[in-house]
N, C-alpha and C positions, 0 to 999 in steps of 0.2 A: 504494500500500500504506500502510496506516496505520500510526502511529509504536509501538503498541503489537504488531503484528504484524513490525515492522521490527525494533524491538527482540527479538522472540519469534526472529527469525531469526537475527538473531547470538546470541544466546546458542545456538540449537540449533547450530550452525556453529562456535563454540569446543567446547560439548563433543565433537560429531560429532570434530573434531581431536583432538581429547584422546583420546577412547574408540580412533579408528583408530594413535593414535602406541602405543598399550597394545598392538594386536591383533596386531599383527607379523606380517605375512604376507596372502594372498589368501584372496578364497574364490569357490565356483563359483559363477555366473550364478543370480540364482533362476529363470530360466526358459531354456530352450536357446534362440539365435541360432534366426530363421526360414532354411527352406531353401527355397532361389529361385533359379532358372533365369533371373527376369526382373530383366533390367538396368535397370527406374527403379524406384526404390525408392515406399513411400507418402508418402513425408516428399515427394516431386515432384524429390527432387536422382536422381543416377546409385548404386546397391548394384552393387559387385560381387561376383562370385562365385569363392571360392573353390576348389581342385580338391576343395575335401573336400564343394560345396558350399554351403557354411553362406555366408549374406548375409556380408557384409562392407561397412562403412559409411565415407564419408569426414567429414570435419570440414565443408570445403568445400562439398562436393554435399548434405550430408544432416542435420546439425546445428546450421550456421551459420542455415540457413532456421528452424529450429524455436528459436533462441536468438533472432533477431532479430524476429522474429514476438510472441514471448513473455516476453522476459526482458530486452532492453538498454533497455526504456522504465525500470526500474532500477538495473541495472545498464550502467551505461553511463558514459564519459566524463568527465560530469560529475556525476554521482550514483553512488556506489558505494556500493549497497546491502552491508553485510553487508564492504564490503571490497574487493569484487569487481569488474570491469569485464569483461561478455563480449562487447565488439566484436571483441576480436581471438583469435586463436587463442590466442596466448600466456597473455591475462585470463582464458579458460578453462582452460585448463591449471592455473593457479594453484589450482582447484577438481578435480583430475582426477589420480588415479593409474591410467595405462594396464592395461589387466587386471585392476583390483582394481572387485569389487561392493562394496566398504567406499568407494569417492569419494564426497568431499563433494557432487559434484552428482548422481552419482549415487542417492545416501539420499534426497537433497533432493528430486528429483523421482519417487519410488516412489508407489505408490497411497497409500500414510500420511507422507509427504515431505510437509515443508513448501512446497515453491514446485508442489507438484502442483495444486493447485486452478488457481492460476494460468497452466498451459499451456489454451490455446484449441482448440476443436475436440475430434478424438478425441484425449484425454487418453493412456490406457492405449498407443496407439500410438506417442505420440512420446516416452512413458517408455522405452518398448521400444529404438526407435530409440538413446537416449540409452545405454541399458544396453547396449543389444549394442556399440556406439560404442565407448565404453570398457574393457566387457570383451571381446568378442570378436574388436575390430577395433584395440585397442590404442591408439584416443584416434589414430588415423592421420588426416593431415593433409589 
């Protein structure tokens, strides 16, 4: 990523913080959790399935794949883009409030999200993944 787009990311990532410390509170998914009977998810990890239905996503099985794939050639270890490190569950978290569509990684990866371009493959999927992840699976480990 180049230094003026690197730059372009922290700054949306301080204000994104700022604007969500103002918002106080949640808000609903922009789009419902897919409903699935089938136990591998598209990400290639394991969805489970809820009794109500609705997919349900792990960190481990379905995230980690689509972070490390995508995002620790910057974020990672030794290069902390933006701040960030998403080798581990934890350096995720640091970008994630469980149930809130207002998370910083959230925003970040939306169709108008800065680090959207940046996911490989089908895009729109592993946003999904990422969203339902956090909202509707609670950022579960």
């Amino acid at each position: 990523m180049g230094q003026f787009r690197r730059s372009s990311f922290a700054l949306v990532l301080v204000f994104c913080a700022a604007a969500a410390a103002g918002c106080g509170g949640t808000s609903a998914s922009p789009t419902a959790p897919s409903a699935s009977t089938d136990s591998t998810s598209s990400s290639g990890g394991t969805a489970g399935t809820s009794s109500t239905g609705v997919t349900t996503y792990t960190y481990t099985a379905d995230v980690k794949p689509i972070l490390t794939s995508d995002c620790i050639r910057c974020h990672n270890t030794s290069q902390h883009e933006a701040g960030y490190d998403f080798t581990t569950y934890a350096g995720v978290m640091r970008a994630v409030t469980p149930g809130s569509s207002r998370s910083l990684l959230v925003r970040a990866v939306q169709s108008n999200g800065i680090m959207y371009p940046e996911l490989s493959g089908n895009r729109a999927q592993k946003s999904q993944i990422i969203t339902d992840w956090v909202v509707s699976s609670g950022a579960a480990q």
